[in-house]
C-alpha positions in Angstrom: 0.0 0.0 0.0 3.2 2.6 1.2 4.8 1.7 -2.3 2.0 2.4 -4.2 1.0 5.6 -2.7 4.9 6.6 -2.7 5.0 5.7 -6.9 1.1 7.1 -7.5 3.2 11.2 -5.5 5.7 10.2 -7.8 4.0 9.9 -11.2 1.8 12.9 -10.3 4.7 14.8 -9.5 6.7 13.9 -12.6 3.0 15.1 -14.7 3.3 18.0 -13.2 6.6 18.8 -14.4 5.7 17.6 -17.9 3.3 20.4 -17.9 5.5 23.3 -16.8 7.8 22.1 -19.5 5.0 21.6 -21.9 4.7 25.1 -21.8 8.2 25.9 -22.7 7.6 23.6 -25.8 4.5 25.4 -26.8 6.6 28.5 -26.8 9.1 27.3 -28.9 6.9 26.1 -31.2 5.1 29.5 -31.7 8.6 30.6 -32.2 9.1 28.6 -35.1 5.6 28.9 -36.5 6.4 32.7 -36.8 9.6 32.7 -37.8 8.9 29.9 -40.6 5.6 32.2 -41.5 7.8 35.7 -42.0 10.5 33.7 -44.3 8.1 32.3 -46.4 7.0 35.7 -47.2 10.5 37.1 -47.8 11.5 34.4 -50.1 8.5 34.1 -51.9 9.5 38.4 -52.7 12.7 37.0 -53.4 11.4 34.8 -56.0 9.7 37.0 -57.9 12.2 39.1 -57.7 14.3 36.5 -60.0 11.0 35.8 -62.4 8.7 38.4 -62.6 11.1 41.1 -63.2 12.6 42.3 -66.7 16.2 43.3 -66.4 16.9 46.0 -69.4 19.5 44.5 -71.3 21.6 47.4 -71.4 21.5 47.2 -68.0 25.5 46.7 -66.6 26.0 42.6 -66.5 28.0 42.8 -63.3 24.6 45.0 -61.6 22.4 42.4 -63.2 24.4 39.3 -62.1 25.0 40.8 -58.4 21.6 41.1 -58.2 20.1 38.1 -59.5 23.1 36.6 -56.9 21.5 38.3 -53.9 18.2 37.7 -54.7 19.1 34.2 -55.0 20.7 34.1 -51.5 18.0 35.8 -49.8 15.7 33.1 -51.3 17.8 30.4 -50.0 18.5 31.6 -46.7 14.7 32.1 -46.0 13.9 28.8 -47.3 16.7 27.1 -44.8 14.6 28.9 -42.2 11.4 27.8 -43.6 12.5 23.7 -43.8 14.5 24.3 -40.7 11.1 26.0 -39.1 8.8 23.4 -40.2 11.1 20.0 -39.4 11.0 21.4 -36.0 7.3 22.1 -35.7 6.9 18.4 -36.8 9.2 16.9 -34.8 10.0 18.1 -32.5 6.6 18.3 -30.6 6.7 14.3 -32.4 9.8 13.3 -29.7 8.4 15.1 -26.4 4.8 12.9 -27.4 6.5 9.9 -28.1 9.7 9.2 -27.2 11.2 7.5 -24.2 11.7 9.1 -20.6 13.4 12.6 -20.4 12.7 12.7 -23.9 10.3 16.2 -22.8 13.6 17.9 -21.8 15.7 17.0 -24.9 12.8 18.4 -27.4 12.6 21.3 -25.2 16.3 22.3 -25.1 16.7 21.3 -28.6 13.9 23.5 -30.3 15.3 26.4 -27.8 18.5 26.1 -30.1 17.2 25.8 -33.2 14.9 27.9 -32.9 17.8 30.8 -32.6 19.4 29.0 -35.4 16.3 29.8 -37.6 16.2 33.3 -36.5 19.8 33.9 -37.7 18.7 32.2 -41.1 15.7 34.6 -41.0 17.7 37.7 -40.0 20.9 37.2 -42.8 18.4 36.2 -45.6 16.4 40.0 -44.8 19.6 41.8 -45.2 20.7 39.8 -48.5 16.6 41.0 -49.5 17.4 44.2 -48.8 21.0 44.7 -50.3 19.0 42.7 -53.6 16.7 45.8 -53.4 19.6 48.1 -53.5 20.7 46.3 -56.7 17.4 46.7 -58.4 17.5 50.6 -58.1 20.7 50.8 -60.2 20.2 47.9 -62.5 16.2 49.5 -63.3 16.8 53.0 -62.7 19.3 56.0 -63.5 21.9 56.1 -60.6 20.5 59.1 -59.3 17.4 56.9 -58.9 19.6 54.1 -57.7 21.3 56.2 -55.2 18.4 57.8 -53.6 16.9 54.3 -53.0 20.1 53.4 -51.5 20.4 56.0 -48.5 16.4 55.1 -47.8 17.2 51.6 -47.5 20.8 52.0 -45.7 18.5 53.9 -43.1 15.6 51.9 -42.3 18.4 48.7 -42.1 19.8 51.0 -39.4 16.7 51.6 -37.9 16.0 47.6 -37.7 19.3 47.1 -36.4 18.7 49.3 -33.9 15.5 48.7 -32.6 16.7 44.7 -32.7 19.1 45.7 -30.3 17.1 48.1 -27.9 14.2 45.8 -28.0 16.5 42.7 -27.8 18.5 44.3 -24.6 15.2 45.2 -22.9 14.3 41.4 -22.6 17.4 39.2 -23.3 17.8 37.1 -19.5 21.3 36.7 -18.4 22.5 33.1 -17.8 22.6 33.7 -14.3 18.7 34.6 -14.1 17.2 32.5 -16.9 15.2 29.8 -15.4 13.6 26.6 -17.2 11.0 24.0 -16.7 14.2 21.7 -15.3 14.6 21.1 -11.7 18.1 21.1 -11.7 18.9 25.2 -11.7 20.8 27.3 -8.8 17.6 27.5 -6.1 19.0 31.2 -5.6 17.9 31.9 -9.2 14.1 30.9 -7.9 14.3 33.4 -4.8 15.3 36.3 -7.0 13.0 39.3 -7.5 13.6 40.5 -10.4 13.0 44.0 -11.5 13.5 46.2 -15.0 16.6 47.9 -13.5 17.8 44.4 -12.3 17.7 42.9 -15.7 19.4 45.6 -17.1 22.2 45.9 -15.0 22.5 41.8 -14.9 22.6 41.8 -18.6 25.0 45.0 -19.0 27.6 43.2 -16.4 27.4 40.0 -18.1 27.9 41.5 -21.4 30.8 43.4 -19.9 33.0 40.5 -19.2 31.9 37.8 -22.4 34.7 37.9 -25.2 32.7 37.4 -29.0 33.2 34.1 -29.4 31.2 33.6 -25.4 28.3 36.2 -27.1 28.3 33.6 -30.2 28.4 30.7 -28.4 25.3 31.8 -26.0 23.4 32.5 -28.3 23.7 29.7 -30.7 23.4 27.3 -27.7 21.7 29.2 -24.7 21.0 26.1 -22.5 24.7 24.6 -22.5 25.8 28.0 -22.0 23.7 28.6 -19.0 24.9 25.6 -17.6 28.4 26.3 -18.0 27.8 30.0 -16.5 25.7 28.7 -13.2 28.7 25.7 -12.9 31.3 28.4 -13.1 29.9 30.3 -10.6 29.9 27.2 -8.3 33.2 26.8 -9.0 32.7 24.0 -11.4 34.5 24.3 -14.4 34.5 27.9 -16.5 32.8 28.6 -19.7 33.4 28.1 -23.2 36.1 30.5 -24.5 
């Protein structure tokens, strides 16, 4: 009787978890489903770009052929992050449902990563888009034309670059605060109140004392990197350099 009341806690505590990590998953997968959404619609521009357009023929051939290069790219690179979108909307929600115990944490910390990895695909394919619209002025147009659509564009890429980074700094959580639907995090992370001013200052130090390739490697694989953070600040091992 004891040892089936002690497994029946057990199973309804390990449910529980399921579900707080369920929610991360959801997440993710929105993530994905937007990100896979906004590409499609950037490389489908992209492709008409390449066949709906008439290139003058006494256009310049090295204008024409740097175009029709770019527009290709930016094609490409938003269809990576559309296939790379979609496999993960299919499975990865596929492993948490059906595979074997602890598979919920691996789909969880997986889709976190590529999720990121189909944002960069997303942001580097937009740029290639907009650099192909900066060929199209002075392949289609006189180069006063050109040039005048080249400072508009140069500024609104600055003005995505820059709100990117304001917005990004305003809610990017520092390895030190980020919590997860694991059990296994620093309990002093849980006891933390954290406020606006908190975040910023957390995120300002940390960004203080991470070299380029730390920044790349967080980003690219945000739970390993936590990890590593919390276990150097036990005294564990340090970071990846």
């Amino acid at each position: 009787m004891l040892h089936a009341d002690k497994r029946a806690v057990e199973q309804n505590l390990r449910l529980s978890l399921l579900r707080i990590r369920e929610k991360e998953l959801h997440f993710y997968t929105e993530n994905c489903r937007s990100l896979g959404t906004q590409a499609a619609l950037i490389a489908s521009f992209a492709w008409f770009g390449l066949i709906m357009v008439i290139l003058p023929p006494q256009a310049n051939q090295m204008l024409k052929t740097a175009y029709l290069c770019m527009s290709t790219t930016a094609m490409g690179l938003e269809l990576i992050a559309v296939v790379n979108a979609t496999l993960c909307l299919l499975l990865g929600p596929g492993l948490a449902l059906r595979g074997p115990d602890g598979s919920m944490h691996k789909a969880v910390d997986e889709m976190m990563e590529e999720y990121r990895l189909v944002f960069f695909f997303f942001a580097i394919g937009l740029v290639a888009f907009n650099c192909a619209s900066i060929l199209f002025g002075y392949v289609m147009f006189p180069w006063q034309v050109g040039l005048a659509m080249t400072v508009i564009l140069i500024i609104f890429l600055y003005g995505i670059q820059h709100y990117f980074l304001k917005i990004y700094g305003r809610f990017k959580i520092p390895p030190s605060l980020m919590i997860t639907g694991r059990f296994d995090t620093d309990n002093a992370v849980y006891e933390t109140t954290i406020t606006a001013a908190h975040l910023r200052t957390a995120n300002a130090e940390h960004l203080r004392t991470q070299t380029a390739a730390q920044r790349v490697h967080e980003y690219m694989h945000p739970v390993q990197y936590a990890r590593e953070h919390l276990d150097a600040q036990r005294g564990a091992s340090p970071p990846v350099q």
